[in-house]
C-alpha positions in Angstrom: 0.0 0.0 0.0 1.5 3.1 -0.7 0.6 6.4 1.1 0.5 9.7 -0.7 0.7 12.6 1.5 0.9 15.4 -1.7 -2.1 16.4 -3.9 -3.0 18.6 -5.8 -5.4 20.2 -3.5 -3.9 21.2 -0.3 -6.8 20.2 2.1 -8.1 20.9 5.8 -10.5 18.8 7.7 -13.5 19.7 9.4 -13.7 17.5 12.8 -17.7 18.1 13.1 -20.1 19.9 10.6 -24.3 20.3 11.7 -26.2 19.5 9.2 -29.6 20.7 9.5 -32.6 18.8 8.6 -36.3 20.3 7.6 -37.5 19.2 11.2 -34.7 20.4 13.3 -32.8 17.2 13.9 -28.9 17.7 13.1 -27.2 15.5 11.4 -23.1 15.3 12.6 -20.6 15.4 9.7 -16.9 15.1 9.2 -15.1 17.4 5.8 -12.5 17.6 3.8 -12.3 20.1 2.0 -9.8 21.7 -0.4 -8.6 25.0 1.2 -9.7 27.6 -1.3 -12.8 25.8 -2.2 -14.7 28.8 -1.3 -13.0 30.7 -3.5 -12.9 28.6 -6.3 -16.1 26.1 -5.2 -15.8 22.1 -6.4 -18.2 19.5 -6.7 -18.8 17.4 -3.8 -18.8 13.5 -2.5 -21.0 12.1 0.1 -20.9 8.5 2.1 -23.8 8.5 4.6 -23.8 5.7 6.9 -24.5 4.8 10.9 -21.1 3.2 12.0 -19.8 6.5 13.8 -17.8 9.0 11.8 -15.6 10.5 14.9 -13.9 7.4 15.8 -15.1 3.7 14.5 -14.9 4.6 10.9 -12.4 7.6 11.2 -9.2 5.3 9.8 -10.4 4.5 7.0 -12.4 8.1 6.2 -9.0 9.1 6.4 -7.9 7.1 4.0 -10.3 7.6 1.6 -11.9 11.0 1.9 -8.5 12.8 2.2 -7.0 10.8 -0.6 -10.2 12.2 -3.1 -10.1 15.8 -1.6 -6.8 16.4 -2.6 -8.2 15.9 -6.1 -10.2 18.6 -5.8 -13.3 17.2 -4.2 -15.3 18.3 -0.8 -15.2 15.2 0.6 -18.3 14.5 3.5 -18.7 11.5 6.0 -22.5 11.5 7.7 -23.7 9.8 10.9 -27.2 9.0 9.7 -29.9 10.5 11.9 -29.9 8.7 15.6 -26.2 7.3 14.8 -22.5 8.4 16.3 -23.1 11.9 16.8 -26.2 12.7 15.5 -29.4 13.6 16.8 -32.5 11.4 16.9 -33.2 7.8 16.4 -32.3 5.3 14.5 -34.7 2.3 14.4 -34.2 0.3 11.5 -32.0 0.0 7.7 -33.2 2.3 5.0 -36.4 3.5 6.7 -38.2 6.0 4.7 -36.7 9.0 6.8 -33.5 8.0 5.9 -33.7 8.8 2.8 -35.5 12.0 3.4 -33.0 13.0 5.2 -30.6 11.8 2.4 -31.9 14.2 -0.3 -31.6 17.2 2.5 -28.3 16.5 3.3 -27.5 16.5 -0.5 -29.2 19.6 -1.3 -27.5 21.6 1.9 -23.9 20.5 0.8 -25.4 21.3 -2.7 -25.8 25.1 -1.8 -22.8 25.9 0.4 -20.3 28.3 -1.0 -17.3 25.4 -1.4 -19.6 23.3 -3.5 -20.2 23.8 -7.2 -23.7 22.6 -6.9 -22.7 18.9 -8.5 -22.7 15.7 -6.2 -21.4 12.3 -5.9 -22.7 9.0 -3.1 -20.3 6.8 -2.4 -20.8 4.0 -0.2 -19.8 0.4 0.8 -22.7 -1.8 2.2 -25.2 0.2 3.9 -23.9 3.1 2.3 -24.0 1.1 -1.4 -27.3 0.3 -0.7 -28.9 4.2 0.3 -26.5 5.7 -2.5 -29.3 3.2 -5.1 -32.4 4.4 -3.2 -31.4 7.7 -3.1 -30.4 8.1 -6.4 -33.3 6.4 -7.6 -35.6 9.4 -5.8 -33.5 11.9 -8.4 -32.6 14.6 -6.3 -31.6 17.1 -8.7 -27.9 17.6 -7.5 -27.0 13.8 -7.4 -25.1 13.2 -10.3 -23.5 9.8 -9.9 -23.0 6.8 -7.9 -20.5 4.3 -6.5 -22.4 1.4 -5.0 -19.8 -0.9 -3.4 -21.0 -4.3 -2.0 -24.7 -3.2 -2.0 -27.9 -4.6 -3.7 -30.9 -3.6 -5.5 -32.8 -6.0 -3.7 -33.4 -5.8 0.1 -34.9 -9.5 0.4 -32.6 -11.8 -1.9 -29.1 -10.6 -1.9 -28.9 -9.0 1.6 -27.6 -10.1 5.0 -30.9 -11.6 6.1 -32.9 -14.1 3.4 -31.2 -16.0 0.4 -33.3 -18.4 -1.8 -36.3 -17.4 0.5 -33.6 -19.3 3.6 -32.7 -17.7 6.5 -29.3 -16.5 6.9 -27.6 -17.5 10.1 -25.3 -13.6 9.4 -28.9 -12.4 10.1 -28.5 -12.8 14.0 -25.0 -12.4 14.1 -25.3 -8.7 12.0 -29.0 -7.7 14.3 -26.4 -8.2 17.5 -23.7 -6.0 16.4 -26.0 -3.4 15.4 -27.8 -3.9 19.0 -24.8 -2.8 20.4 -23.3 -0.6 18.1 -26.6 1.6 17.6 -26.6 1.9 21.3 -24.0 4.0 22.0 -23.9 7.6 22.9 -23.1 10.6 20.9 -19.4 12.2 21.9 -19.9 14.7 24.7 -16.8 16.5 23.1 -19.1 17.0 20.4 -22.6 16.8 21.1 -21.9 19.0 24.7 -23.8 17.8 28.2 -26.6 16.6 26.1 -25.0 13.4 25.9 -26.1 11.2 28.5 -30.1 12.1 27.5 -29.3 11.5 24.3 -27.5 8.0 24.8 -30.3 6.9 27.1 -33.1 7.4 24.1 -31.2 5.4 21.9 -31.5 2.4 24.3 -34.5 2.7 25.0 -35.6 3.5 21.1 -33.2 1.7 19.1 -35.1 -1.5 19.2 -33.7 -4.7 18.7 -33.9 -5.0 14.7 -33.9 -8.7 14.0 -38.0 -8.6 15.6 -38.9 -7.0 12.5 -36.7 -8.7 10.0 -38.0 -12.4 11.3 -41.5 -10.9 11.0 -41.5 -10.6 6.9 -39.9 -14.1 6.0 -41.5 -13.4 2.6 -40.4 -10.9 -0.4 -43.3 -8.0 1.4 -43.3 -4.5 0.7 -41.6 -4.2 3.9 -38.2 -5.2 1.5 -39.9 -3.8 -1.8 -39.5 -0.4 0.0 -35.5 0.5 -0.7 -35.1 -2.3 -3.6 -34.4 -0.3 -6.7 -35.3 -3.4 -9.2 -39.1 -2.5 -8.2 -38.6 0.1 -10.9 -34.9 0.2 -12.4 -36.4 3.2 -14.5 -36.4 5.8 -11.7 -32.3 5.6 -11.2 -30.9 8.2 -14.1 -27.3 8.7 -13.0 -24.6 6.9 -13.8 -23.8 4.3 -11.0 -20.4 2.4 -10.5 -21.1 -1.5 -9.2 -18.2 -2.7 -7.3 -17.9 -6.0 -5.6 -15.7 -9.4 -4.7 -16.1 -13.3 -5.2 -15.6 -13.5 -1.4 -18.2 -10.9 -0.8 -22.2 -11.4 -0.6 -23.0 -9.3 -2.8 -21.5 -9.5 -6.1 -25.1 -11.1 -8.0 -26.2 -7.7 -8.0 -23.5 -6.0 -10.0 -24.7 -8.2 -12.9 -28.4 -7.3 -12.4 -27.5 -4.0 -12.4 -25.5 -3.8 -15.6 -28.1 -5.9 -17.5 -31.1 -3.7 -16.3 -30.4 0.1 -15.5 -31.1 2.6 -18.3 -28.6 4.8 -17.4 -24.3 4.4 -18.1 -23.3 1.5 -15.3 -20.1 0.0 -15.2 -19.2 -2.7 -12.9 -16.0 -4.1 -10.9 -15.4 -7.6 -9.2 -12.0 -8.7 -7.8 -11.8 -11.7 -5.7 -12.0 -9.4 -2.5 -14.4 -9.7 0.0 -16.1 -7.1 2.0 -14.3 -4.7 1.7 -13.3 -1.0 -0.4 -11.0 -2.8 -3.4 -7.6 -0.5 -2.5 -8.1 -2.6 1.2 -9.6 -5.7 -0.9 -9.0 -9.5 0.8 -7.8 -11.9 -0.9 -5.6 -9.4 -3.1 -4.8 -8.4 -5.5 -6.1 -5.1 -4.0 -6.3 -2.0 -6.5 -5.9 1.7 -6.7 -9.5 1.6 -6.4 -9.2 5.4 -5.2 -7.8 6.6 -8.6 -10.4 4.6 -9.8 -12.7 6.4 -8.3 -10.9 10.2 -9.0 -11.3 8.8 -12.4 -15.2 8.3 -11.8 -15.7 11.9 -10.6 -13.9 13.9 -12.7 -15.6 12.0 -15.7 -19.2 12.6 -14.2 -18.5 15.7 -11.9 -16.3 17.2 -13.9 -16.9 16.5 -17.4 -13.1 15.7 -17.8 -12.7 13.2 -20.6 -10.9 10.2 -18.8 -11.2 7.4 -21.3 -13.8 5.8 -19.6 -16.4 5.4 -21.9 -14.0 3.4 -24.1 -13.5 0.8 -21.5 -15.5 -2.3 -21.5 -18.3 -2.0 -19.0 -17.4 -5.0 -16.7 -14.3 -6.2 -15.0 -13.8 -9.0 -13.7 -11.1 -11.1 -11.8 -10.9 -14.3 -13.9 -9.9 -16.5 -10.8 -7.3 -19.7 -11.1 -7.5 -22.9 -9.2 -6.4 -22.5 -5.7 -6.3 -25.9 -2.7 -9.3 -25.5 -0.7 -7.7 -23.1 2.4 -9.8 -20.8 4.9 -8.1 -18.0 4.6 -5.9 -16.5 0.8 -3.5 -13.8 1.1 -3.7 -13.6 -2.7 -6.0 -15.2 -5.0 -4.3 -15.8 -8.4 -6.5 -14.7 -11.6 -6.3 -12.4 -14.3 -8.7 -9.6 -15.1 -11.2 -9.9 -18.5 -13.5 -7.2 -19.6 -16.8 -7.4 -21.1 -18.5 -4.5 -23.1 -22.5 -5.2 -22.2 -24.3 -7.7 -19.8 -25.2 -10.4 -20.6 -22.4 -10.8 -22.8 -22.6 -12.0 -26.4 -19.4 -14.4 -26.0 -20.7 -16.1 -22.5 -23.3 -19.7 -23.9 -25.0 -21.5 -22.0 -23.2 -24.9 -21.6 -26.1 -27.8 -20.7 -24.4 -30.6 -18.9 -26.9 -33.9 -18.2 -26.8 -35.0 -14.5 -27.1 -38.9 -13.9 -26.3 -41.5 -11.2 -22.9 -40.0 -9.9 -22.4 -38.2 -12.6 -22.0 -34.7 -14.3 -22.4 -35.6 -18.1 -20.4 -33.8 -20.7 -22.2 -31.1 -23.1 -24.8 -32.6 -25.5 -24.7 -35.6 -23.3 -28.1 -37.7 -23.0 -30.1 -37.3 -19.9 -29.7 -40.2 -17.8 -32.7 -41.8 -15.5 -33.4 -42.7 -12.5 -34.2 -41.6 -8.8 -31.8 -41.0 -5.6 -32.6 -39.3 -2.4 -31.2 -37.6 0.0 -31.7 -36.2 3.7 -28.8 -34.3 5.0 -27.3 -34.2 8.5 -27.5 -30.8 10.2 -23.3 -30.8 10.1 -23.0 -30.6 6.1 -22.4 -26.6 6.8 -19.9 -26.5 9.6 -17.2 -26.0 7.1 -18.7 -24.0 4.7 -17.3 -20.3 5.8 -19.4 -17.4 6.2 -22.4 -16.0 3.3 -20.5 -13.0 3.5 -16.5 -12.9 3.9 -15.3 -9.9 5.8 -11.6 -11.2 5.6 -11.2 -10.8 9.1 -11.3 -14.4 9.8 -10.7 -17.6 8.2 -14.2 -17.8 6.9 -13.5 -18.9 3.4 -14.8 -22.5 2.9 -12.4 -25.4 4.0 -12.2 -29.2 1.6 -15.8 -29.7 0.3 -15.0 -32.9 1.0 -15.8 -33.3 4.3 -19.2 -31.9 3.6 -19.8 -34.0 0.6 -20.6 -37.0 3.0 -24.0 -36.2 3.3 -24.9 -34.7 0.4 -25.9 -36.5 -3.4 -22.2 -36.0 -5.1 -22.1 -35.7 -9.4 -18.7 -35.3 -10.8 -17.9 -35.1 -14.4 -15.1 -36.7 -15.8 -11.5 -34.9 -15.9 -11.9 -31.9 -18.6 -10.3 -32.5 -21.9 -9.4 -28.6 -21.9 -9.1 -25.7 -19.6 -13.1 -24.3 -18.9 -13.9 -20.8 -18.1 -17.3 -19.6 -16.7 -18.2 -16.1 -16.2 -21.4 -15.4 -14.5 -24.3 -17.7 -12.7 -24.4 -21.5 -13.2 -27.4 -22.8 -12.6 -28.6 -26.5 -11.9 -32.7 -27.6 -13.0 -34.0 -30.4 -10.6 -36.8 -32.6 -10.9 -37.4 -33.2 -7.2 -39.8 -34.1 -4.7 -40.4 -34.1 -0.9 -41.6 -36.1 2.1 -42.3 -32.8 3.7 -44.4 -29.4 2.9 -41.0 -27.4 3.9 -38.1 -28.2 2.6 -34.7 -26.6 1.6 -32.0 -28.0 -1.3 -28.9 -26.6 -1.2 -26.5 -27.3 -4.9 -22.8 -26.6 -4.7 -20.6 -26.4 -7.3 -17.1 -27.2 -6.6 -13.8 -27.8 -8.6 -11.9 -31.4 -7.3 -8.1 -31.5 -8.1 -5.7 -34.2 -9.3 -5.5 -35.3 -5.4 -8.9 -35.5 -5.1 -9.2 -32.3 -3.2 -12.4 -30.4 -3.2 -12.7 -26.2 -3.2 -15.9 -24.9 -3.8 -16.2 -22.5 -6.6 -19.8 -21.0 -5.8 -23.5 -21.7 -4.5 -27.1 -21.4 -4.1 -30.0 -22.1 -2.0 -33.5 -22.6 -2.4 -36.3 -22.7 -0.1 -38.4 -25.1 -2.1 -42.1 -23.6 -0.9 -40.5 -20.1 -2.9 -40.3 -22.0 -6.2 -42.4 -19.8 -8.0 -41.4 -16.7 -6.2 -40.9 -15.2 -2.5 -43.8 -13.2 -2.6 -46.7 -15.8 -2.2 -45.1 -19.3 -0.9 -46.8 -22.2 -0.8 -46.1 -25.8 0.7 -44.9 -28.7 -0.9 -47.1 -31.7 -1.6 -45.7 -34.8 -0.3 -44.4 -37.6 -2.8 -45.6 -34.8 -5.7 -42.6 -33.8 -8.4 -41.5 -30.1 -9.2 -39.4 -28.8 -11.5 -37.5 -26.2 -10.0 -34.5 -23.8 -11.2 -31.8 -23.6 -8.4 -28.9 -20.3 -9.5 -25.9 -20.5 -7.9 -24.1 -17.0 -6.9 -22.5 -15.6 -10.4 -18.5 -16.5 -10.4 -15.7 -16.0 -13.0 -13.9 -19.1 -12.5 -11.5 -21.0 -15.1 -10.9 -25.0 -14.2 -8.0 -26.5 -15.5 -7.3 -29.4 -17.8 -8.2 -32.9 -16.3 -9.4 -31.3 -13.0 -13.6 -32.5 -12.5 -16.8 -30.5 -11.9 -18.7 -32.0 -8.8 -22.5 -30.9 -8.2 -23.5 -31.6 -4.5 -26.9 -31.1 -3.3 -27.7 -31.4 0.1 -31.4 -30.7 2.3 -29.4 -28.5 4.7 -26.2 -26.1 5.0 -26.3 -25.4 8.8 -25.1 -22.7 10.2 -24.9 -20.7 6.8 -29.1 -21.0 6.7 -31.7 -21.8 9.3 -32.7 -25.6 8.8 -36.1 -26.6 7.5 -38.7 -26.8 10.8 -38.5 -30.7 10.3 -35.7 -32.8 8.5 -36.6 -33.5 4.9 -36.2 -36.1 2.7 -35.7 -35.3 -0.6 -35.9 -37.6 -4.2 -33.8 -36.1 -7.6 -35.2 -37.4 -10.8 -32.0 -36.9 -12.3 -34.0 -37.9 -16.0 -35.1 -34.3 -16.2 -32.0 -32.7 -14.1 -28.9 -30.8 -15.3 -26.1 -28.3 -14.5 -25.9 -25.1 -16.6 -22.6 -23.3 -17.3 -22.3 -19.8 -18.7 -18.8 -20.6 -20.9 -16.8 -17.8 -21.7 -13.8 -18.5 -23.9 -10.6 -16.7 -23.5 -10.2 -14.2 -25.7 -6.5 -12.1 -26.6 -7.8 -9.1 -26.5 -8.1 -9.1 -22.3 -4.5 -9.1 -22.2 -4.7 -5.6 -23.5 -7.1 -4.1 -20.6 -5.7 -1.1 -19.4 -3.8 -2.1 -16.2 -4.8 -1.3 -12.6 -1.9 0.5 -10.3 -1.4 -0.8 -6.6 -3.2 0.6 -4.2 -2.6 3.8 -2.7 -4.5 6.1 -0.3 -3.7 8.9 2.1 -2.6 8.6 5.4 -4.3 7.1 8.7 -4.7 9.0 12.0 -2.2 8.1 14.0 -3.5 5.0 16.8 -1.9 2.9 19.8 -2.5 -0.9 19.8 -3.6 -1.5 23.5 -4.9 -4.6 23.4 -4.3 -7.3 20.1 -6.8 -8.7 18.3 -8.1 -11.9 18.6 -9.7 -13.8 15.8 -11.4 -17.9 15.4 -13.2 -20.2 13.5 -13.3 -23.7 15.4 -15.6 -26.5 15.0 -15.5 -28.3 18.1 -17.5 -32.1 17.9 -18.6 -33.9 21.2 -18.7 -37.3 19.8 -19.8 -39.0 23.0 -22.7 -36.5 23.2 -23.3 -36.0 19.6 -23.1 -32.4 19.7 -21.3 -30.1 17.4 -20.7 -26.0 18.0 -18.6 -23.7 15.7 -17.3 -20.4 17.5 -16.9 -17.6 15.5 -14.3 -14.8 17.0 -13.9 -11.6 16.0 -12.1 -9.3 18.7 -10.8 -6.1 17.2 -8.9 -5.7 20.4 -8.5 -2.1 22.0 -6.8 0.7 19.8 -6.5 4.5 21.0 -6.7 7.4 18.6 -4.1 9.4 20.0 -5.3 12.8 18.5 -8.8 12.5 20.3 -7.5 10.3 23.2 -10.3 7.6 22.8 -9.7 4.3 23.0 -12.2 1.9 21.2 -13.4 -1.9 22.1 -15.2 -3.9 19.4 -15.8 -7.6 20.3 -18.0 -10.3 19.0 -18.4 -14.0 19.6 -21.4 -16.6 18.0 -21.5 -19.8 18.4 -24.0 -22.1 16.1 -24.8 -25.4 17.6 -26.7 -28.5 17.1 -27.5 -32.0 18.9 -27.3 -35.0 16.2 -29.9 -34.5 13.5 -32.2 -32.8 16.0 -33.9 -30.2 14.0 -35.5 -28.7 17.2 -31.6 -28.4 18.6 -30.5 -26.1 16.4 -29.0 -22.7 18.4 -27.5 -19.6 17.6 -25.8 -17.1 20.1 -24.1 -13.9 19.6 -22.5 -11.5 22.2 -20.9 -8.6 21.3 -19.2 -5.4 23.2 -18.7 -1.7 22.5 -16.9 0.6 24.4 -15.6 4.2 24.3 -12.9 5.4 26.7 -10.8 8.3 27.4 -9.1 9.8 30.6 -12.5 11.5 32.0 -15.1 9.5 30.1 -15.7 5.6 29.7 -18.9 3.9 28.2 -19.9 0.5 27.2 -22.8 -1.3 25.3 -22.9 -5.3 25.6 -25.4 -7.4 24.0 -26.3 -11.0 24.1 -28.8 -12.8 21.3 -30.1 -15.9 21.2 -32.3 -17.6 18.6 -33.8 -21.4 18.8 -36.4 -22.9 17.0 -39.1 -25.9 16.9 -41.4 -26.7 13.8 -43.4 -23.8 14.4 -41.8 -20.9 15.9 -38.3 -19.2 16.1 -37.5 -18.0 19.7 -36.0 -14.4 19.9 -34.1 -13.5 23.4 -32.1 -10.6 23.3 -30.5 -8.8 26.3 -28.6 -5.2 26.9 -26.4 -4.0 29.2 -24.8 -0.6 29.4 -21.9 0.7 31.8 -20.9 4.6 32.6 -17.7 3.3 34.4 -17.8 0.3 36.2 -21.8 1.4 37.0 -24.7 -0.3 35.1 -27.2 2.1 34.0 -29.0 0.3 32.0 -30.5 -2.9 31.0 -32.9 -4.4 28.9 -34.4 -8.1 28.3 -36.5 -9.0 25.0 -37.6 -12.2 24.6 -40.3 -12.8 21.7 -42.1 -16.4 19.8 -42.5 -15.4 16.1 -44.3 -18.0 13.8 -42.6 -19.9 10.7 -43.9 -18.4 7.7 -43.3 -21.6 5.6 -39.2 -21.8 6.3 
């Protein structure tokens, strides 16, 4: 990484900005802004998320927002309302408020004397996501987007539902926001105001995962905020960036293939992260990427970039199946428009076993399958945040329990680029039921890494709007997508399809173990083939990464991070902890140390469906000489055939003195999952 500490801008920060909104709420802001701006005013670049712009985001604002003003941008960082130091409440994602409050924000920075009346959103997960809605209101000064890691639709590519299946992340991410929302404004900042406002936000707040388990279907509660309800209304040109490691890369391709205005997308094999910080590498100058972005859009500087393909992507190599990559080898290919002209549709026949080769016949006949509850436990997290070693270990250890199809070694290198899909004739003993399809390439040693996934809650085969049961012994036809990929397998290295009725702890089982039968007559995989082609060698190159310097910090305490499986053969009883302990590091220009700790563990007794657990704890804390706060949370979800149990509990220190608990605990019907 290198560090650039001369622009072309000299810049000055802005520690807090108010931000006034229509109903007297301020919103708290952090600038940077080049230093005769007023003078000479320049467009402007927002990112407008909760995760507390004085200190828990601050090191990598710095990195980032400095590194664009000194190309001649007012760069802004925004607590959203009831968030860091803020005022009001924040009680849910991407409420309708929020985005009210997003147009106001852009129209005040709009008419301030160092702005030139243009604007840019840029944003990495929740901030991805409220760039899209926003942009799809049109507020007249918005002129582009960079949507990193974000979706355009709240209910099938987000943290909390995939395939109409509940995601396990869901309770893990509702207890990190518990205690992260519930912390206190600065009183450096906000004044002696503090404490009143800290003790509203634990009281108001709410605990978000309630709501989220009480629309298990595709409602309007996750229409509202999902841009693909009308692609139409987004007019500005919107930059897609994502990773293979991350959760949300589908969505760059939806978006290329359906918004009427210029988009251009970007995968790497990161996860979630910005791509100049991207994990696995290769990381990016994905900051003069994005100087490149504004001056095209903001600026109307002619940077090439309309003469660029409209999608990169990292063609990955073959790697051993490992939990964790420093680097993942690849190469990068371009593709001017989406869906791409050179990527066919590659029918492959499944059969007893096997993964037939293209224009192979259909074989017959019927197998079944009904998964243990462990096929999962090594499967890595939905949505990599690098931090751990939650990249998925050998398939074959999961592959016990699931039906297995391998093809036989390729004649010839294969390259995919985009979603493979797999077409099942199948059938189930029970109303509810869940089929998971892996796709994974298996090496000269018989080694298995997975290359992508999907799910499929079978009652949302014709949607996840209007679900409705299975009838038992009765065959459907159903089309199961796996996450889009840009993988190439090497010469006499095999395809294996698995399919498996559960993938615990990465989804919520099925209320009752299933057993499902394949008809593998009218059953096949789908490849989208995409041949090499010369002309990627001559992509323009991307630099290494660079950004601008970090405030300076003191490591106080390390950092801690896990991923065991532990197994209790004698009593059949499997847990895998999850650690992720940032340690304690102190911002040595504000004095303020930070805490962020989390721990879940996932756990299940044999093939007990009804023993199925998940528990989250998690701690924030702020501290300086004269001032010391802490929020803990524990969470705790369970389920039987027809209910999930929700117990969630609060605990907040001034000091060493508790001032304040709380203690939800709530029964929530199975909507058909």
């Amino acid at each position: 990484m290198e560090i650039v500490r001369d622009f072309p801008y000299p810049t000055r920060m802005v520690e807090n900005l108010w931000i006034p909104m229509p109903d007297g709420t301020r919103l708290a802001a952090r600038a940077w802004l080049p230093q005769n701006a007023e003078d000479d005013p320049v467009p402007a670049i927002l990112e407008y998320i909760p995760y507390r712009k004085r200190e828990f985001t601050r090191l990598r604002d710095d990195a980032m927002h400095a590194f664009v003003a000194g190309h001649g941008y007012a760069c802004l960082r925004v607590d959203l309302r009831g968030s860091g130091d803020s005022d009001g409440l924040l009680t849910d994602e991407y409420l309708p408020q929020e985005l009210y409050d997003g147009e106001a924000v852009i129209a005040w920075i709009a008419a301030q004397p160092w702005c030139d009346g243009n604007v840019g959103m840029i944003g990495i997960s929740w901030g991805g996501f409220n760039g899209l809605q926003i942009a799809a209101r049109r507020p007249p000064a918005l002129k582009a987007v960079i949507a990193a890691c974000a979706t355009d639709d709240r209910y099938t590519d987000d943290i909390h539902y995939m395939g109409g299946c509940l995601l396990c992340d869901n309770l893990s991410w509702a207890s990190t926001m518990y205690s992260h929302n519930a912390l206190p404004p600065d009183p450096v900042i906000h004044g002696e105001r503090w404490r009143e406002v800290w003790y509203r936000r634990m009281e108001g707040g709410g605990y978000w995962l309630e709501a989220w388990l009480a629309h298990q279907r595709r409602d309007d509660y996750w229409r509202h905020g999902s841009i693909n309800e009308h692609y139409g209304a987004v007019q500005v040109p919107v930059m897609a960036v994502s990773g293979w490691a991350d959760g949300y890369s589908n969505a760059v391709f939806r978006l290329l293939e359906n918004l009427d205005a210029p988009c251009y997308g970007l995968i790497g094999p990161w996860g979630h992260k910005y791509p100049h910080q991207g994990s696995p590498g290769p990381a990016i100058d994905f900051l003069g990427e994005v100087v490149r972005w504004w001056d095209h859009w903001l600026k109307e500087i002619e940077t090439g970039l309309e003469q660029e393909p409209a999608l990169r992507a990292w063609m990955q190599e073959s790697v051993p199946p490992t939990t964790y990559l420093d680097t993942r080898p690849g190469r990068w290919v371009g593709e001017w428009k989406w869906p791409s002209p050179g990527v066919v549709r590659q029918v492959r026949p499944l059969s007893r076993g096997r993964v037939g080769g293209p224009g192979a016949e259909e074989g017959s006949g019927q197998l079944t399958i009904q998964s243990p509850l462990s096929v999962g436990l090594h499967a890595g997290r939905w949505c990599s945040f690098t931090a751990t070693p939650d990249l998925p270990h050998d398939q074959r250890e999961e592959d016990g329990g699931c039906l297995v199809f391998d093809s036989d070694p390729l004649p010839a290198p294969l390259e995919i680029l985009g979603a493979p899909l797999v077409q099942l004739r199948v059938a189930s003993d029970r109303p509810v039921a869940q089929v998971v399809v892996r796709l994974s390439e298996v090496a000269l040693n018989d080694e298995a890494t997975r290359v992508t996934y999907g799910l499929l809650n079978l009652t949302h085969r014709d949607g996840h709007g209007d679900p409705q049961p299975l009838e038992p012994g009765y065959y459907y036809t159903v089309r199961v997508q796996l996450n889009d990929i840009a993988q190439r397998f090497p010469e006499k290295h095999r395809l294996r399809v698995s399919i498996s009725t559960s993938y615990w702890p990465v989804v919520w089982p099925a209320p009752v173990s299933p057993r499902l039968t394949v008809d593998t007559g009218a059953s096949h995989l789908e490849l989208p083939v995409r041949e090499a082609r010369p002309e990627d060698e001559q992509l323009r190159p991307f630099g290494p990464p660079r950004m601008a310097p970090e405030s300076p910090t003191t490591m106080v305490a390390p950092k801690e991070y896990g991923w065991r499986v532990v197994r209790d053969l004698a009593a059949d009883h499997a847990t895998l902890e999850v650690k992720k302990d940032e340690g304690v590091v102190r911002i040595d220009e504000l004095d303020l140390a930070l805490l962020i700790r989390t721990v879940e563990w996932y756990s299940h007794t044999g093939n007990r469906y009804d023993s199925v657990r998940g528990e989250t704890r998690s701690v924030r804390g702020l501290k300086r000489q004269d001032w010391e706060v802490s929020v803990s949370t524990r969470t705790v979800l369970t389920s039987d055939a027809d209910h999930f149990y929700l117990r969630a509990e609060m605990d907040a220190h001034e000091g060493d003195r508790r001032v304040y608990s709380d203690n939800i605990e709530k029964a929530i019907p199975r909507d058909r999952l």
